[in-house]
Structures are given as structure tokens and as C-alpha cells.
C-alpha positions as CSV (number, residue, x, y, z in Angstrom):
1,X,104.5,37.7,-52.0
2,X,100.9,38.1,-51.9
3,X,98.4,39.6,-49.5
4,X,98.1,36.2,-47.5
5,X,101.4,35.7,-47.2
6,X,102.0,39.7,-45.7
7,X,99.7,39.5,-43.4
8,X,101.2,35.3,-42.4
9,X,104.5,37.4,-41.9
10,X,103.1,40.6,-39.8
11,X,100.8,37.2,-37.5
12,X,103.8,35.9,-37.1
13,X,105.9,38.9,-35.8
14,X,102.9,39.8,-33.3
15,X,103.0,36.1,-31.9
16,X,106.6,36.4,-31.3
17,X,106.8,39.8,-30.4
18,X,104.0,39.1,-27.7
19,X,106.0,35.9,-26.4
20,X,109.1,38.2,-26.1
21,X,107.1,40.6,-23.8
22,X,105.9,37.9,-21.8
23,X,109.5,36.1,-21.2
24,X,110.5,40.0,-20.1
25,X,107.8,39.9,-17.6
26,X,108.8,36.7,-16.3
27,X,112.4,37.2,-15.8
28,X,112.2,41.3,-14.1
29,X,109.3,38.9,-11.3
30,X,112.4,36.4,-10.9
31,X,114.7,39.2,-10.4
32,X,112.3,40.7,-8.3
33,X,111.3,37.6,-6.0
34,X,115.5,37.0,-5.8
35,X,115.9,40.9,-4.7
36,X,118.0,41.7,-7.7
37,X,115.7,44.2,-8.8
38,X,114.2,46.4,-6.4
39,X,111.0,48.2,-6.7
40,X,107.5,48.0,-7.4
41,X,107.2,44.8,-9.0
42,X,103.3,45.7,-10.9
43,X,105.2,49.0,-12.3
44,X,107.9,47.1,-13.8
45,X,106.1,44.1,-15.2
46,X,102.8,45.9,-16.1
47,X,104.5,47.5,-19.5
48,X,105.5,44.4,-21.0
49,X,102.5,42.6,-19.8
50,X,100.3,44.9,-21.8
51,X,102.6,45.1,-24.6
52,X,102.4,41.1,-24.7
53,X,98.5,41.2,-24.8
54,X,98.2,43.7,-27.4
55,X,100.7,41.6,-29.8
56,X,99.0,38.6,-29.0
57,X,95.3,40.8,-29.7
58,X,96.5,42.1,-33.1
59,X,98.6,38.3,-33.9
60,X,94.7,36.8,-33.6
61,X,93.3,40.0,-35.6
62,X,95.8,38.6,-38.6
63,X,95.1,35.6,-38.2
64,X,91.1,35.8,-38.7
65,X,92.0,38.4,-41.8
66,X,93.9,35.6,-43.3
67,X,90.6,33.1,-42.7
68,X,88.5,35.7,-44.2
69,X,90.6,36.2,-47.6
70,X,89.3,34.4,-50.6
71,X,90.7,31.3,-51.3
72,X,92.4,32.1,-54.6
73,X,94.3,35.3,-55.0
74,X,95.0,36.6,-58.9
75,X,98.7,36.7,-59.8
76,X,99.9,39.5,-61.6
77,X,103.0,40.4,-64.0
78,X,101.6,44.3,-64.1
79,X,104.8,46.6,-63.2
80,X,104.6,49.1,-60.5
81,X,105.1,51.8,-62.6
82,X,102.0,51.4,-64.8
83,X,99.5,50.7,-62.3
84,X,96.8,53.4,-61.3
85,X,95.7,51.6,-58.1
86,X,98.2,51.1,-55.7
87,X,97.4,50.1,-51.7
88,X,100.2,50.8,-49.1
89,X,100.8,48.3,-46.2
90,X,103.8,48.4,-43.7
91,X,105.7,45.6,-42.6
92,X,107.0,45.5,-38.8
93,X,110.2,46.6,-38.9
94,X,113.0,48.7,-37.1
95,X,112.4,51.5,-39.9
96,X,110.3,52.2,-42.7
97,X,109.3,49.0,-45.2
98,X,106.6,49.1,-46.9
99,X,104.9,46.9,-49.1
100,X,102.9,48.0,-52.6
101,X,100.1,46.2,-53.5
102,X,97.7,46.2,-56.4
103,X,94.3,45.8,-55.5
104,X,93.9,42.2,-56.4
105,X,96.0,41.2,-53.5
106,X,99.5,40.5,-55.5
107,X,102.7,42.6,-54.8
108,X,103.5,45.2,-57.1
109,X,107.1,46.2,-55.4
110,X,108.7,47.8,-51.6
111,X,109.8,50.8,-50.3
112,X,112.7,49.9,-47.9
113,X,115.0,51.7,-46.1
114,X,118.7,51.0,-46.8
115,X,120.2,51.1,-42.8
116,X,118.1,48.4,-41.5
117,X,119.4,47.7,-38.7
118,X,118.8,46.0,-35.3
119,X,119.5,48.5,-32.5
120,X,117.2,50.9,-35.0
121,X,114.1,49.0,-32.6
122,X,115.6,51.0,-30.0
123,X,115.5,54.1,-31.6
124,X,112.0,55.6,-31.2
125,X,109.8,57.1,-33.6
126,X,110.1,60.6,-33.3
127,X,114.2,60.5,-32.6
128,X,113.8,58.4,-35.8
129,X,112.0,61.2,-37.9
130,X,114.9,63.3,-37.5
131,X,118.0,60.9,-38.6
132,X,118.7,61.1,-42.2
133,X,117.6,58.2,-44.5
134,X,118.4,56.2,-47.5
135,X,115.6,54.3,-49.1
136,X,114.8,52.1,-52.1
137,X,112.2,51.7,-54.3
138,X,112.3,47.8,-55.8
139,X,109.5,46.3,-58.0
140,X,108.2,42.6,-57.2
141,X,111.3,40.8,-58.2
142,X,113.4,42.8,-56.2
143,X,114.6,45.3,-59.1
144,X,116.2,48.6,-58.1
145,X,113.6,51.5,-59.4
146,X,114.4,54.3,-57.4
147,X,117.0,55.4,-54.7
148,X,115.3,58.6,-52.2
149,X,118.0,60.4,-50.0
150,X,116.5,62.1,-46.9
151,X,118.5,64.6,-44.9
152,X,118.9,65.0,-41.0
153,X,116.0,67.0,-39.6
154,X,112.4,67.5,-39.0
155,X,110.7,69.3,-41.9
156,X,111.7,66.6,-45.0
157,X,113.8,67.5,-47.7
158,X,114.2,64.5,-50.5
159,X,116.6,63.9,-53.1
160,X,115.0,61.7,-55.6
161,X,117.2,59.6,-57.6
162,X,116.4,56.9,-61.0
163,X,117.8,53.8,-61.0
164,X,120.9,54.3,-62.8
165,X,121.5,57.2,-59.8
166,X,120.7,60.0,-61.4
167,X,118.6,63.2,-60.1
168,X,114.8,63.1,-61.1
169,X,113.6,65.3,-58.8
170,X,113.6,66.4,-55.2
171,X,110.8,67.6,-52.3
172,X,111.0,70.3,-50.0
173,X,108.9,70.7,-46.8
174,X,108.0,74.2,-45.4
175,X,108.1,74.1,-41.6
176,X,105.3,74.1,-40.4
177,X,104.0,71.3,-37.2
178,X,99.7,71.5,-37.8
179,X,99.8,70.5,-41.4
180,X,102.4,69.1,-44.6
181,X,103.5,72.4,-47.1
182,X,106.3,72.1,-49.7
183,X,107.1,71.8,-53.0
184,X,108.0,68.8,-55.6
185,X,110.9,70.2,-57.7
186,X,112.0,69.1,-61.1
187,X,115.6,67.8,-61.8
188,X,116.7,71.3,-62.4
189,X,114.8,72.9,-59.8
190,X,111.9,73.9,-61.3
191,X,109.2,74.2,-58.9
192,X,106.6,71.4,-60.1
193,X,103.8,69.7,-58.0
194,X,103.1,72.0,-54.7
195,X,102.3,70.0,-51.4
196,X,99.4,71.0,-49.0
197,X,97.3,68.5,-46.8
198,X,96.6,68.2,-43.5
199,X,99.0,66.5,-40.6
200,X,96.5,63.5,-40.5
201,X,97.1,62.3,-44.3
202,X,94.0,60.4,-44.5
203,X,93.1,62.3,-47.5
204,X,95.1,64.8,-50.2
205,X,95.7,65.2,-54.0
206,X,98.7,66.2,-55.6
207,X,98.3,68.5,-58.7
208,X,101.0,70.0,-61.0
209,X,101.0,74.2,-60.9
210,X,99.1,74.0,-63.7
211,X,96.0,72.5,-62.0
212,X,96.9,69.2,-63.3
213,X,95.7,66.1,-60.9
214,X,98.9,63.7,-60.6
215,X,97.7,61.2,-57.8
216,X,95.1,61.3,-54.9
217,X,96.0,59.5,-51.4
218,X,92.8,57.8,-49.6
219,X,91.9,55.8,-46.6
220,X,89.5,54.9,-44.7
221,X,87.1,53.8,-47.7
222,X,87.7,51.3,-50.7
223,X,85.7,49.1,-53.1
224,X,84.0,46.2,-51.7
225,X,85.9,43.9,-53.6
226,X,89.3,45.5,-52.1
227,X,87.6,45.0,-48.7
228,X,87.6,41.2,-48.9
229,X,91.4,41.3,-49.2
230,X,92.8,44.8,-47.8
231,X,92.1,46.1,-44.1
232,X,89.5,49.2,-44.5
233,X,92.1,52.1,-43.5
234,X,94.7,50.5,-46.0
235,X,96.2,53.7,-47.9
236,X,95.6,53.9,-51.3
237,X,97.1,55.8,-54.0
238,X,95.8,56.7,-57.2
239,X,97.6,58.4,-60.0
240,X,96.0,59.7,-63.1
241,X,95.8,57.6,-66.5
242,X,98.1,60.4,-68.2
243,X,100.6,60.2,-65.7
244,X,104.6,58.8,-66.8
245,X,106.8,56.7,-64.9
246,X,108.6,59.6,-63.4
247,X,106.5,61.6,-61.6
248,X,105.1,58.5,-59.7
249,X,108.5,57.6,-58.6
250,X,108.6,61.2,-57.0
251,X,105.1,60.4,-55.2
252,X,106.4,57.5,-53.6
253,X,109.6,59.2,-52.4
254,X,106.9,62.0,-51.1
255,X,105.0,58.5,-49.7
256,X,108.5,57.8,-48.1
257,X,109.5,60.5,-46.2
258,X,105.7,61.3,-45.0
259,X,104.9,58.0,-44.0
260,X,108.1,57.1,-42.0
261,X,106.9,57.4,-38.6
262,X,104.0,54.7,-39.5
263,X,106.9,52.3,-39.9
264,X,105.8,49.8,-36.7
């Protein structure tokens, strides 16, 4: 998958999504004009109807994106886990998936959550924040990197696992509801990389205790040449030359649990 082909997929979800409000419209006014539902028909119907338009608005929205990209997008055989650039998108979906890019446009890997299931759309986003979660980290080809095990809750607290299953690391969240604390651990509990940024997350870095930068989290601003293929808020991570393999599958389990509500 490429850039073109994300934002064919998320069009396409919109369109249908929007057609599925509509046909809910439609049959609650049948209902209505029968006198199997009672009620104010305008208060029923209105939510869907709304809901439809919006889909359909952000369905033509991806379409024009996909008219503006340019014609030939590069290919790449780069792994995940040596790229410093790194752009975030998230796929519609029940629960968290999302999609890594590099900023050419081609998919570096996915970060998807393992109980992805149907009556999860149900479910809404901050009853979803406190269930606990299994994601996967998977490069391009669908390769198992990194498992993340989230427990029940609302302040995050991560177990961090490699892809033969064992412990690299784990994050714990401080409570606090204005703005994100904790602490990156170290397999054996050391305390490593300490978390502060703001509840927003348009902007932090993540630096070892000894003042070491690990990886810096951006949007809202990007290279021009990014811009002709990535939306300008697209989130983009990037992690210092120096830094090992490790480390940056603890900043996407961070990315994970952080990021979860922004699923759909």
C-alpha cells in the first residue's frame, strides 16, 4: 500500500459510510409515516442526516487529495526500524489502526489492534480508552515487530513486547487529566525516557534522563515536498540518527496507547 491507495480505501469507507446514514434516515421516516415509530420525526432523522453529509463532505475531500497527488509515487524497501522520518495516518476502523508512512508516500508498516472487532463501532471512544488492549506492530509485508499489552483503565500503563515475545520495555502514565506524565521503563525497570507534553499532542520530544533527544512528535507543519502527498496536520515522528531499533519500538507503543482515541 501506498499513500494513493490509503486515502482510495478511507474515500471509500466515507462514501459508504455516508450511504449507510442516509438508508437509516430513510427507513426511521417510513417507520414514522407507518406510525411504528412515534415521535418527532426531524429529531430522529436529523443525526443521521448530518452524519451522511459529513461522510459524503470528507469522501469528496479524499477524493480531490487523491487528484492532487503526483502521478508517480517512489517505492521503497527501507524497513521501519531504520527510518528517521516517519508520518502517522489512521485508517477508519472500530479501534486503533494506523498506518506508517515514510515521507515519500510508500508504507513503512501498521500499528493494529489485535480484538478488531465488529460490535467495537458500537463502543464509543472514551468507554473504549478504558478497555484493555492488545496491539501489533507489523512492517510493510505484514511481519510481526512488536506486540504492546495495554491494561484496563484510564491513565495508560504498557507492556512492551519484541517479536519473539519477550519484555523490552514498559510505559507508565501518572494521572493526571490536563496533560500526559509518566515514565518509559527499561526491561528491568529501570526508569529510562520520562514523558511530559501537553493533552493536545501536537507537539513534544522524548529525551533519555540523560538529556539525550530520542524522537520528536510534530503536526501541523511539514516540508513542501511532504505536503504534495501527506494532509498538513499528518503526525510525524522523528527519531534521532543514533537511535537503535529498540527504543523506537517503545515510541510507537507510547504512539499506541496515546493516540487510541484518534482511531475513527
Amino acid at each position: 500500500m501506498n499513500i494513493r491507495e490509503y486515502y482510495q480505501k478511507t474515500s471509500n469507507s466515507n462514501f459508504h459510510a455516508s450511504w449507510i446514514s442516509l438508508v437509516l434516515a430513510i427507513v426511521f421516516f417510513i417507520c414514522h409515516a407507518f406510525t411504528i415509530i412515534p415521535g418527532n420525526i426531524l429529531l430522529i432523522t436529523a443525526p443521521f442526516i448530518f452524519l451522511s453529509i459529513a461522510q459524503f463532505v470528507s469522501h469528496r475531500i479524499y477524493e480531490n487529495r487523491i487528484k492532487e497527488l503526483p502521478i508517480e509515487l517512489i517505492e521503497t524497501n527501507t524497513s521501519l526500524l531504520q527510518t528517521e522520518h516517519v508520518l502517522l495516518t489512521f485508517m477508519p476502523a472500530p479501534t486503533l489502526r494506523l498506518l506508517l508512512f515514510a515521507p515519500n508516500g510508500s508504507l513503512l508498516g501498521e500499528i493494529r489492534d489485535l480484538n478488531m472487532k465488529w460490535f467495537m463501532w458500537m463502543v464509543p471512544n472514551f468507554l473504549s480508552m478504558l478497555l484493555p488492549k492488545r496491539y501489533e506492530l507489523v512492517n510493510h509485508e505484514g511481519h510481526l515487530l512488536a506486540k504492546y499489552y495495554i491494561k484496563r483503565g484510564l491513565f495508560n500503563k504498557v507492556t512492551i513486547l519484541d517479536h519473539q515475545g519477550g519484555v523490552i520495555g514498559f510505559y507508565q502514565e501518572n494521572k493526571s487529566l490536563v496533560k500526559i506524565n509518566g515514565m518509559i521503563y527499561k526491561f528491568d525497570g529501570t526508569e529510562w525516557m520520562p514523558v511530559q507534553t501537553s493533552g493536545s499532542l501536537t507537539s513534544f520530544e522524548i529525551k533519555t534522563k540523560e538529556g539525550e533527544k530520542v524522537v520528536s512528535y510534530q503536526e501541523g507543519w511539514m516540508p513542501l515536498e511532504w505536503g504534495k502527498r501527506f494532509k498538513t496536520n499528518t503526525p510525524i515522528l522523528t527519531f534521532s540518527s543514533n537511535v537503535e531499533e529498540s527504543p523506537k519500538i517503545i515510541i510507537f507503543g507510547f504512539c499506541a496507547a496515546t493516540l487510541n482515541h484518534r482511531s475513527n
